[in-house]
VEXGU-733767 format. One record per residue (C-alpha): x, y, z; residue in three letters. Coordinates in steps of 0.5 Angstrom, whole numbers, padded with zeros to 4 digits, always signed. Layout:
<nodes>
XYZALA...
</nodes>
This chain:
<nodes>
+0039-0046-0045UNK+0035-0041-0042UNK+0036-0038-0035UNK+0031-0040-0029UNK+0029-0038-0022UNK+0028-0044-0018UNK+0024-0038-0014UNK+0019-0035-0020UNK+0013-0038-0016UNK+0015-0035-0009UNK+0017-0028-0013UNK+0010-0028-0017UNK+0006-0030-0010UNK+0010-0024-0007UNK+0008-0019-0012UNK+0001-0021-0012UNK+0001-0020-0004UNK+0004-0013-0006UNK-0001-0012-0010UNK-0006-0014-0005UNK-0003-0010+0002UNK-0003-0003-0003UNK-0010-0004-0005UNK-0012-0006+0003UNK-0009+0001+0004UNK-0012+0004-0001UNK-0018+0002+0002UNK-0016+0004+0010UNK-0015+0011+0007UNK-0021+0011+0004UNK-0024+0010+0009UNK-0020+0015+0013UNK-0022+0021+0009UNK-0029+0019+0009UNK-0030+0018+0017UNK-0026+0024+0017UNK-0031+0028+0011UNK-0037+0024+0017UNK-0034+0028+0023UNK-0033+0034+0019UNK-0040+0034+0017UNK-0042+0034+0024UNK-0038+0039+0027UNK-0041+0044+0021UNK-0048+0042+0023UNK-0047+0043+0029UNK-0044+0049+0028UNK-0049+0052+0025UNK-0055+0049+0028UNK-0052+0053+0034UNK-0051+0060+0030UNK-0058+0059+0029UNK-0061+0058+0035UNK-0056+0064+0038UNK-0059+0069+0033UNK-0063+0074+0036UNK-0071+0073+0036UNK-0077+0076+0036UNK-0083+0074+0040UNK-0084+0068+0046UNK-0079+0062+0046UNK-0081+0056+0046UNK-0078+0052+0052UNK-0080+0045+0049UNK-0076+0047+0043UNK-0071+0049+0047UNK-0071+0043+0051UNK-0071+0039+0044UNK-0064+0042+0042UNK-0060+0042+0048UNK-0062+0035+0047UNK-0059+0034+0040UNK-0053+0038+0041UNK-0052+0033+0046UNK-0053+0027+0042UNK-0049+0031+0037UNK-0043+0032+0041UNK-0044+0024+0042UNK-0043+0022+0036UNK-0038+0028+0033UNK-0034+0024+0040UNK-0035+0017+0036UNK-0033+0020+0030UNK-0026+0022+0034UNK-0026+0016+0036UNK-0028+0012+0029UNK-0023+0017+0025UNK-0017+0015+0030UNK-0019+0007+0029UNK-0018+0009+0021UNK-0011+0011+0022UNK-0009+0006+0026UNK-0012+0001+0020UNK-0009+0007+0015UNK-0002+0005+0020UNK-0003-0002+0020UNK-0004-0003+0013UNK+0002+0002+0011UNK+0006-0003+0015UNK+0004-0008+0012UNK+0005-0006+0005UNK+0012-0004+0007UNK+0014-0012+0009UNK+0011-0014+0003UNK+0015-0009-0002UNK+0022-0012+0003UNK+0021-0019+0001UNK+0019-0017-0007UNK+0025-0013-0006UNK+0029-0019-0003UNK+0027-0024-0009UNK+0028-0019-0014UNK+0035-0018-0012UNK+0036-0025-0011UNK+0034-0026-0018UNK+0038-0021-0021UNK+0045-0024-0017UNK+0042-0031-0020UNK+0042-0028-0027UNK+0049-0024-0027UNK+0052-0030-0025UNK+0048-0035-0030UNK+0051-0030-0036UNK+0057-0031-0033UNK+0058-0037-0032UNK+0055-0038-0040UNK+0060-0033-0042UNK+0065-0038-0039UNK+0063-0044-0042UNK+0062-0040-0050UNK+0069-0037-0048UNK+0072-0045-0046UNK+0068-0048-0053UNK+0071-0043-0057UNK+0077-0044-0054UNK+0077-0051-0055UNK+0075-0050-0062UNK+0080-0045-0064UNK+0085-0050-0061UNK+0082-0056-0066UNK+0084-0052-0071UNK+0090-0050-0070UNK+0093-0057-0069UNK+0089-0060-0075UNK+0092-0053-0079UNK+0100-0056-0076UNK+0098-0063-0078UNK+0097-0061-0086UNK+0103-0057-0085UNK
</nodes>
């Protein structure tokens, strides 16, 4: 006789949601860090586009040029604002997934303890029985070894 768990199903599905609840924070972490890379890319072109135009120049300006770059540096802070607002939503998703994956491992972890008691509790309970067969058969002999003597 072997041993088994009534809720090996309910355990496997619990596992493959574990699986999946990691991969989905893998993926909002992923997805952080590339918001995060995107912000920080526009921060740097910003700033050195910035440098650029402070540098010391020779000869006339052209005012339309200027009028142009104040015009992309405000629609740069426009978007380096969106890219704040776009890193905060990837870490709340990175929070939301991350608590996620913590439920799921608890309720893997219930299973399993579970299925270790069940099994401790089945090794015993065969231990008993093979103790009380081996008993009873011990006894047998015993009595058919009296009756000979």
């Amino acid at each position: 006789m072997r041993f088994v768990f009534r809720l090996e199903t309910p355990l496997r599905l619990a596992r493959h949601a574990e699986d999946r609840a990691r991969r989905e924070l893998g993926f909002a972490v992923a997805a952080l860090e590339s918001r995060k890379q995107e912000l920080q890319s526009l921060r740097d072109e910003l700033e050195s586009e910035t440098r650029a135009q402070e540098a010391p120049r020779s000869g006339e300006i052209w005012i339309q040029g200027q009028n142009l770059f104040l015009d992309w540096t405000r629609g740069q802070r426009d978007r380096i604002r969106q890219g704040h607002r776009e890193v905060e939503e990837a870490e709340a998703a990175v929070a939301r997934a991350r608590a996620v994956l913590v439920e799921k491992k608890r309720g893997v972890e219930v299973l399993e303890r579970l299925r270790e008691r069940r099994y401790a509790q089945w090794k015993l309970e065969r231990s008993r029985k093979e103790l009380a067969e081996g008993s009873d058969v011990a006894g047998r002999r015993w009595m058919a070894q009296r009756r000979e003597a």
